[in-house]
N, C-alpha and C positions, 0 to 999 in steps of 0.2 A: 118125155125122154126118160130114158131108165138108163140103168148102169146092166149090160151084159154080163154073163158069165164070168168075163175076164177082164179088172178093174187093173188101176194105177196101183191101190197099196192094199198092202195084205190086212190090214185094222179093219178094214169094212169086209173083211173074208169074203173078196170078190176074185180068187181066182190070184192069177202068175202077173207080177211085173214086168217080166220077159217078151210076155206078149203083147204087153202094153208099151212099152220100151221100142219094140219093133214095128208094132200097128205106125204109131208115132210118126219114128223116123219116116216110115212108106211114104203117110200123110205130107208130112213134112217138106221132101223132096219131090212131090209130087205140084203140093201147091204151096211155097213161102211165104206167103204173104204173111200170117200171125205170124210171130213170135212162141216159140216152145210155150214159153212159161203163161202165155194166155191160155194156149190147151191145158194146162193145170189147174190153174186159175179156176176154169170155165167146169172141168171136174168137181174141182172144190164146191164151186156155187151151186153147184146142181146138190151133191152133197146135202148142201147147209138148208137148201129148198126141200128138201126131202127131209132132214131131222125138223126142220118147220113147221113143215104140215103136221108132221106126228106130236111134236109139241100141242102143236093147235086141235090134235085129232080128227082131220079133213080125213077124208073117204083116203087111206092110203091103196087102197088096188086100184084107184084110178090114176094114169100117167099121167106126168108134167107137163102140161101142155109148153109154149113156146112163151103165152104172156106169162106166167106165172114164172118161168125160168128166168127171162126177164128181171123179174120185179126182184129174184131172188139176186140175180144179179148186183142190184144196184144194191140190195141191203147190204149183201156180202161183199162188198167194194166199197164199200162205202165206212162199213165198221171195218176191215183190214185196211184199207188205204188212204182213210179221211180225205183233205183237203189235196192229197198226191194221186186221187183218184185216176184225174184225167193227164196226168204227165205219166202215169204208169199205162195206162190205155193206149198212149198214144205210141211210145215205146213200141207197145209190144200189136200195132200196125189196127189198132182198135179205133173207131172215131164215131159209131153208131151201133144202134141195133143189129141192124142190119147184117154185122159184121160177126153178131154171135150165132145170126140164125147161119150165116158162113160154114163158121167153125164146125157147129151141132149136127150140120148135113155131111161137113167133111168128118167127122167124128163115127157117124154114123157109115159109112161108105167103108171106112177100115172096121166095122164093127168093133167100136170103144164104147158108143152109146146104141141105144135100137129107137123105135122108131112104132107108130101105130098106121097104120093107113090114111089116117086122116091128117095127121103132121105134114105140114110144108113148110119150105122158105119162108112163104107169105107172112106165118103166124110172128116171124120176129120185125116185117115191116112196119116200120110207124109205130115201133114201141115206145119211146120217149126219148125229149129231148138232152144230147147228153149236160148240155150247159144248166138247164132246169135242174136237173138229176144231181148232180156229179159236181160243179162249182157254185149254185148258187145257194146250198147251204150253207155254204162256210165264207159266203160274201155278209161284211159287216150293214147291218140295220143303219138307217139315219136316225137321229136320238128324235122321241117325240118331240111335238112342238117344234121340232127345226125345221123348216123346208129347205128341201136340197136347192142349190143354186144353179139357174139356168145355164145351160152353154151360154158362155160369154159375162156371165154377171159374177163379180167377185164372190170371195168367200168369205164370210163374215167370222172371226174369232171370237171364239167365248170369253 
């Protein structure tokens, strides 16, 4: 995915917020499901995926595909939202992958993002699971040497 001509903020000197503003609303009214603030969100990541690679110095003239947007995803949701990840997801009508390759295709249709020939929907199916992703890093460890207690078997106090 790439950012067209014509971006959300003028800091990445990508063109008019007017028309980003407008693209939007279209989207918006057209299909409600997201939450505005996802389609920002979902800018942002893509964003954060693109100063990433340049960070990293990956092949930057080649596009974003869908897993790597993904993945950018979860970094960048993960370092803005920690442990509020998936209450913020959920909010804003978010629950899987699947729901960003949504967005990226309705994104692309108002011409906010572009797109290569070989981009599909498909590329965001079976990206990862969000409970793996998104709550169980910030689920607490069992202390070594304890086993956890079966359903049903008491809990033993230290």
């Amino acid at each position: 995915m790439r950012f067209p001509p014509q971006g959300r903020r003028q800091s990445h000197g990508i063109g008019s917020t007017h028309h980003f503003t407008e693209a939007l609303d279209q989207l918006l009214a057209a299909d409600p499901r997201y939450d505005r603030e996802a389609y920002l969100f979902l800018q942002d990541a893509l964003d954060f995926t693109m100063k990433s690679r340049k960070k990293q110095k990956t092949d930057l003239s080649r596009h974003v595909t869908g897993q790597e947007l993904l993945e950018g995803v979860r970094v960048f949701a993960l370092k803005e939202y920690g442990p509020m990840v998936s209450t913020v997801f959920e909010t804003w009508g978010i629950s899987k992958c699947e729901d960003f390759g949504e967005m990226v295709f309705n994104l692309i249709r108002v011409s906010i993002f572009g797109k290569t020939d070989t981009d599909t929907i498909e590329d965001f199916r079976n990206g990862y699971d969000f409970h793996e992703a998104f709550v169980k890093p910030f689920q607490p460890e069992g202390r070594i040497g304890t086993p956890k207690p079966q359903p049903g078997e008491p809990v033993q106090k230290s």
